[in-house]
VMD Tcl script that builds the backbone (N, CA, C; Angstrom):
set m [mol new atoms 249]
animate dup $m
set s [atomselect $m all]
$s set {name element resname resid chain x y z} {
  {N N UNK 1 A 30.882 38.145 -103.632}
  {CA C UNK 1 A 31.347 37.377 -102.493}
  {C C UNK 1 A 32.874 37.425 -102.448}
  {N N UNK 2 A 33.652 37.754 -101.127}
  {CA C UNK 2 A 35.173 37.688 -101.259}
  {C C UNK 2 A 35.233 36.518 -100.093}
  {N N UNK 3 A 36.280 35.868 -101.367}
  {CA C UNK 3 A 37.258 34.742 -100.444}
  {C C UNK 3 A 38.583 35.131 -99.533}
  {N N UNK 4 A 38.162 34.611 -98.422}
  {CA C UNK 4 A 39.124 35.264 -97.120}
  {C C UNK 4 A 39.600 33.746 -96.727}
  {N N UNK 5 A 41.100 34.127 -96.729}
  {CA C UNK 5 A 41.899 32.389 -96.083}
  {C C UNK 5 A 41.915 33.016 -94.765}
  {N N UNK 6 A 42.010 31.830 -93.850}
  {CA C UNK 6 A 42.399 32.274 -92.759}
  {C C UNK 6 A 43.735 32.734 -92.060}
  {N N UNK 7 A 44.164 33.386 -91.026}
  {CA C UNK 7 A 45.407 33.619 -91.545}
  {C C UNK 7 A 46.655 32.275 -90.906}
  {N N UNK 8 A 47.239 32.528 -91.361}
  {CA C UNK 8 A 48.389 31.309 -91.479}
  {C C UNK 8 A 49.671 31.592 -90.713}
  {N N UNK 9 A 49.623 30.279 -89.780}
  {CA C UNK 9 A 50.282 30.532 -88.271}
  {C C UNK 9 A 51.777 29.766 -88.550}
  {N N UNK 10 A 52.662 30.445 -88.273}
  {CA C UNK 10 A 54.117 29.316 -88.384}
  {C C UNK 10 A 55.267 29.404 -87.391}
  {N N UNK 11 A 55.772 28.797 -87.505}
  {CA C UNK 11 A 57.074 28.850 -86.462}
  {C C UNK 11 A 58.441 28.796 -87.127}
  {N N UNK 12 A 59.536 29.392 -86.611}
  {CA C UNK 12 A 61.014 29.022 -87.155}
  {C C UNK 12 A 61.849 28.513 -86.531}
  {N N UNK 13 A 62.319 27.605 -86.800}
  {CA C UNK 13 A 63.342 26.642 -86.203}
  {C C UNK 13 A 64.510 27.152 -86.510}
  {N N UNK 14 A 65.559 26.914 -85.568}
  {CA C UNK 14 A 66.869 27.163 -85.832}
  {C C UNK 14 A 67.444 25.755 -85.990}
  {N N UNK 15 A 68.422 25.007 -86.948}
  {CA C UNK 15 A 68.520 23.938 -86.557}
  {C C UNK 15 A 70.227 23.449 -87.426}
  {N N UNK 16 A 70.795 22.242 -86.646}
  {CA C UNK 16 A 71.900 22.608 -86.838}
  {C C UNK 16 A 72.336 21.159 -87.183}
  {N N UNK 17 A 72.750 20.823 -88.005}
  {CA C UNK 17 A 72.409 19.330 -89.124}
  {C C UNK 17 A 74.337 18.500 -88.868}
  {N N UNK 18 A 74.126 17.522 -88.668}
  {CA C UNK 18 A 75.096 16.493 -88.501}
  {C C UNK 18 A 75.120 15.531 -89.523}
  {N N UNK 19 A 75.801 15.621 -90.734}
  {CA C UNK 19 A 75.315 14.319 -91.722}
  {C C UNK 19 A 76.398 13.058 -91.806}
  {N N UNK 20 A 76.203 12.428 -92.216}
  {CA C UNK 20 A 77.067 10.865 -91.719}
  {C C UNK 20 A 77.252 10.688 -90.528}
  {N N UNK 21 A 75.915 10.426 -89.683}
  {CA C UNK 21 A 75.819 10.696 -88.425}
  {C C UNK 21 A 75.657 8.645 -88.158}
  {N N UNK 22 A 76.103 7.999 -87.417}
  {CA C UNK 22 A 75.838 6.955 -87.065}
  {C C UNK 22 A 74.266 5.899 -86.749}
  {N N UNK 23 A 73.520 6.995 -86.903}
  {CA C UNK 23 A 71.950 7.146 -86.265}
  {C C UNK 23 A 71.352 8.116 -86.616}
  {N N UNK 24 A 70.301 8.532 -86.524}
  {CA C UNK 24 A 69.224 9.103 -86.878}
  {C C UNK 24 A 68.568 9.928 -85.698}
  {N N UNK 25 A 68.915 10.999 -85.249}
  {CA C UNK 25 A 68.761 11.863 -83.842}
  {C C UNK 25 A 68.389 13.003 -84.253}
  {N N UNK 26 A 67.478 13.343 -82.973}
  {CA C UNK 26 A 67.089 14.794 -82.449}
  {C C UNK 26 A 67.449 15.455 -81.107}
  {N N UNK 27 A 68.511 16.320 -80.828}
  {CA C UNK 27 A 68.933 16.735 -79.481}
  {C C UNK 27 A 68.659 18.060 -78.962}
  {N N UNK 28 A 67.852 18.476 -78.188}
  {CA C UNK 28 A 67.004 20.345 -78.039}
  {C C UNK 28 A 68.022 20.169 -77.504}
  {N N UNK 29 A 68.892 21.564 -78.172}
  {CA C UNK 29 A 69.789 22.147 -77.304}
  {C C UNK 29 A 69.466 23.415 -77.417}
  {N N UNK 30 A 70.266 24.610 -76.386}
  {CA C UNK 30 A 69.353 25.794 -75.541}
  {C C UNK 30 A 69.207 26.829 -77.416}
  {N N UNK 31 A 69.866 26.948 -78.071}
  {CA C UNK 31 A 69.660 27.922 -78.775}
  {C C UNK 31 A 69.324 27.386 -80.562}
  {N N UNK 32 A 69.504 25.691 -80.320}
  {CA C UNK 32 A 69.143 25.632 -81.684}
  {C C UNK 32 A 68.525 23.770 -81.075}
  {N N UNK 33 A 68.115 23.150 -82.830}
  {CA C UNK 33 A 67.758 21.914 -82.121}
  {C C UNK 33 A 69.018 20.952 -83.229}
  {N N UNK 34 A 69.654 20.513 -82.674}
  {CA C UNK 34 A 70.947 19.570 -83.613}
  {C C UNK 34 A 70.577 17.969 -83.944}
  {N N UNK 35 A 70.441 18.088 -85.159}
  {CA C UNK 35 A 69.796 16.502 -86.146}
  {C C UNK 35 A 71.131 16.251 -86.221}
  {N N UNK 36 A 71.426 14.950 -85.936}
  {CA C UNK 36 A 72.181 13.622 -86.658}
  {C C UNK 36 A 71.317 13.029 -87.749}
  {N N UNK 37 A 71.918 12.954 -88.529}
  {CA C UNK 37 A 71.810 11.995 -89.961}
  {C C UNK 37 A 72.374 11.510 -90.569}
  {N N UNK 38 A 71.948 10.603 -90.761}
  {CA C UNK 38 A 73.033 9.053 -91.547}
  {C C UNK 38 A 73.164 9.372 -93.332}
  {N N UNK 39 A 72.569 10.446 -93.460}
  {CA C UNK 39 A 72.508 10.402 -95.154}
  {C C UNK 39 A 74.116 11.439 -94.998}
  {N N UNK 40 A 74.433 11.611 -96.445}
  {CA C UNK 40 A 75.310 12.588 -96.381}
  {C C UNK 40 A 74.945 13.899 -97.012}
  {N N UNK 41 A 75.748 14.832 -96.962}
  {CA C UNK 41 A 75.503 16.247 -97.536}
  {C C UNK 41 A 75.497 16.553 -98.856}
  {N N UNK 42 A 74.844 15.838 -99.949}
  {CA C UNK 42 A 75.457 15.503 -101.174}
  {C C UNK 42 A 73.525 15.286 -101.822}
  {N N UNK 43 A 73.760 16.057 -102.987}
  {CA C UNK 43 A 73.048 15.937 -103.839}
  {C C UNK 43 A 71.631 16.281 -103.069}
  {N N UNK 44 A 71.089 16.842 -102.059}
  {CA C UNK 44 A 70.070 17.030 -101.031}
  {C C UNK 44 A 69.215 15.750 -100.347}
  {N N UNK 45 A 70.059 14.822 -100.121}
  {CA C UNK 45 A 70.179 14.070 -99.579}
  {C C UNK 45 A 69.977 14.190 -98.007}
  {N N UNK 46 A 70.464 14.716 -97.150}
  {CA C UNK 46 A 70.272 15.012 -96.022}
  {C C UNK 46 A 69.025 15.838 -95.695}
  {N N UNK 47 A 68.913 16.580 -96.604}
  {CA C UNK 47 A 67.674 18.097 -96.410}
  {C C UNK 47 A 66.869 17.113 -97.108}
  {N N UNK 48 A 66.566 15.847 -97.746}
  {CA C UNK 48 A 65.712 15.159 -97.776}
  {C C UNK 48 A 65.433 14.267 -96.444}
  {N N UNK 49 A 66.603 13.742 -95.920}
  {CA C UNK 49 A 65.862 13.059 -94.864}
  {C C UNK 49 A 65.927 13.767 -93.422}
  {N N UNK 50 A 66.262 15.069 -93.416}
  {CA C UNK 50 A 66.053 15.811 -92.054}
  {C C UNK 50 A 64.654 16.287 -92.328}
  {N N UNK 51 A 63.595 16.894 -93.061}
  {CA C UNK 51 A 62.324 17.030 -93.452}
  {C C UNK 51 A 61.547 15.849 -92.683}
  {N N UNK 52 A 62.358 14.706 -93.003}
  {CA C UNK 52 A 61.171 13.308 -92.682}
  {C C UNK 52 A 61.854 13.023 -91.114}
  {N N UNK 53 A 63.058 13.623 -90.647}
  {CA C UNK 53 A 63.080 13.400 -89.178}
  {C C UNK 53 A 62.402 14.334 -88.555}
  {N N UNK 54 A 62.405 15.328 -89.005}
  {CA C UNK 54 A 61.925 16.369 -87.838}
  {C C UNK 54 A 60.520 16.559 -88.133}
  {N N UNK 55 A 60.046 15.840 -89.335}
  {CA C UNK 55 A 58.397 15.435 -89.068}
  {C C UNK 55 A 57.780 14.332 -88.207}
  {N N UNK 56 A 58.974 13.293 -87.982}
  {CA C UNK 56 A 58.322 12.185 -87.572}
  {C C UNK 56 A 58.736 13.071 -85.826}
  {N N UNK 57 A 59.730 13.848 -85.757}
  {CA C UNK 57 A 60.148 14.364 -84.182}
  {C C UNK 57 A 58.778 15.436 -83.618}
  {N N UNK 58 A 58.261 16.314 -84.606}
  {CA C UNK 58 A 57.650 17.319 -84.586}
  {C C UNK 58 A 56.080 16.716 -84.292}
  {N N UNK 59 A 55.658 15.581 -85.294}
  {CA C UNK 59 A 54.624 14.779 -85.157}
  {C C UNK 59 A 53.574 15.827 -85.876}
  {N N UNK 60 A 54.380 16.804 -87.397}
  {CA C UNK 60 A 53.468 17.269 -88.242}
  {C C UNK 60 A 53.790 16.585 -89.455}
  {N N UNK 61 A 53.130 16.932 -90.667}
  {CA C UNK 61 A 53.537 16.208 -91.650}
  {C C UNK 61 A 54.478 16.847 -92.670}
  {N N UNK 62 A 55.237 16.309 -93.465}
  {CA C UNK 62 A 56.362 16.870 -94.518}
  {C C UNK 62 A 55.853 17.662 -94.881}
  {N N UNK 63 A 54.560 17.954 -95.130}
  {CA C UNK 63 A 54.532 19.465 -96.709}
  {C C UNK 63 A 54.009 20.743 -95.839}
  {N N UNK 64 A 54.254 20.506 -94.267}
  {CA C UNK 64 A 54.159 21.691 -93.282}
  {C C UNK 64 A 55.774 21.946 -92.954}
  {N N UNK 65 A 56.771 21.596 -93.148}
  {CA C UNK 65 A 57.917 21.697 -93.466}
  {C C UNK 65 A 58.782 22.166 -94.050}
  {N N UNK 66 A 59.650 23.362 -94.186}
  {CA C UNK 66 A 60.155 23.907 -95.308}
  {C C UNK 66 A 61.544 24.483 -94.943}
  {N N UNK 67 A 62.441 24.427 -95.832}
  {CA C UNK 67 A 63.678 24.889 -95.401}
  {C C UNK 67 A 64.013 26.202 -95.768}
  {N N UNK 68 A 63.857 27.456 -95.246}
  {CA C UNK 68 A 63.568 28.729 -95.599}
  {C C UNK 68 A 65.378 29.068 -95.682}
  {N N UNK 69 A 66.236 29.021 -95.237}
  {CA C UNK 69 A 67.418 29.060 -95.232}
  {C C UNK 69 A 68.487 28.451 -95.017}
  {N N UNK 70 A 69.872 28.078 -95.664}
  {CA C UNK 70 A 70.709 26.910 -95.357}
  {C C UNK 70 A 70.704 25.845 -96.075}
  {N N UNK 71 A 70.165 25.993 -97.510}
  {CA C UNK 71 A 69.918 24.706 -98.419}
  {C C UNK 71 A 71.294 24.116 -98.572}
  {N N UNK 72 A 72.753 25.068 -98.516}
  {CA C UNK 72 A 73.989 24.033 -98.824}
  {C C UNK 72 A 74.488 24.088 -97.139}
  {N N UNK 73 A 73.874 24.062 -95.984}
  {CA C UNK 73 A 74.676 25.039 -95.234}
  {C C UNK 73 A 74.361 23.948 -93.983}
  {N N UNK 74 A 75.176 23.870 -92.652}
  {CA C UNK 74 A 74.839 23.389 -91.659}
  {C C UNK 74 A 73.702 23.934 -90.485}
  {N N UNK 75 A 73.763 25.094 -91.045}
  {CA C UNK 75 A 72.654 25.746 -90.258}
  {C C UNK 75 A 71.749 25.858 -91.253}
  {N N UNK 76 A 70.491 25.779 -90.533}
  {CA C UNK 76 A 69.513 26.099 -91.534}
  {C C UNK 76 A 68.462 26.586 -90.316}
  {N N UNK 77 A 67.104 26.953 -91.228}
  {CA C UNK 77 A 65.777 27.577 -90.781}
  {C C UNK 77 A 64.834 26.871 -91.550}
  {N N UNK 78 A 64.219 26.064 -90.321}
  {CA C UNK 78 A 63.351 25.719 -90.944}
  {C C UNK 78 A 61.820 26.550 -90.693}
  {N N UNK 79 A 61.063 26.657 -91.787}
  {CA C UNK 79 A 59.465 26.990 -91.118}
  {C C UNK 79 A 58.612 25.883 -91.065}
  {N N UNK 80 A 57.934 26.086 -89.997}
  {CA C UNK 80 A 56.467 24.751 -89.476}
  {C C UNK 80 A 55.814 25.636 -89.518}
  {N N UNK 81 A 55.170 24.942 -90.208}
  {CA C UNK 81 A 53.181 26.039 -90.816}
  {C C UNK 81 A 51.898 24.981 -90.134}
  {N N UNK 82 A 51.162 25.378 -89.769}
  {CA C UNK 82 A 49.813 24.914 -89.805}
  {C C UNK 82 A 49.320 24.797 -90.647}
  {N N UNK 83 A 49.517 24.861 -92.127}
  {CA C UNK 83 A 48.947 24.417 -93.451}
  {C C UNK 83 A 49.495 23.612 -94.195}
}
mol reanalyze $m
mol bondsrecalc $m
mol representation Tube
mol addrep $m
């Protein structure tokens, strides 16, 4: 018997991070989507709580979430998986 996953669908975000932001925001703009965040850029602090904004924005859950590029960086890529 062979085990077959199904195949696995994702998307990439372009996204462009604001930290010591006054508030807690999501703004679609034409070529990327720009988070405000109140955490700062320090110790992954921010790339901890931009995960939990753009899950609660996205309305998927954190561990479909991943930061594929930009871990020290203002730009980043994120991937959204269906798994």
């Amino acid at each position: 018997m062979v085990s077959r996953q199904a195949p696995r669908h994702c998307m990439i975000l372009n996204i462009k991070v604001i930290p010591r932001a006054s508030r807690n925001l999501v703004k679609e703009e034409p070529d990327a989507l720009k988070v405000y965040l109140t955490k700062p850029a320090e110790g992954g602090l921010a790339n901890k709580q931009l995960i939990e904004v753009l899950s609660e924005h996205l309305k998927v859950k954190k561990y479909q979430l991943k930061i594929i590029k930009g871990d020290t960086s203002h730009h980043k890529l994120i991937e959204v998986s269906d798994a």
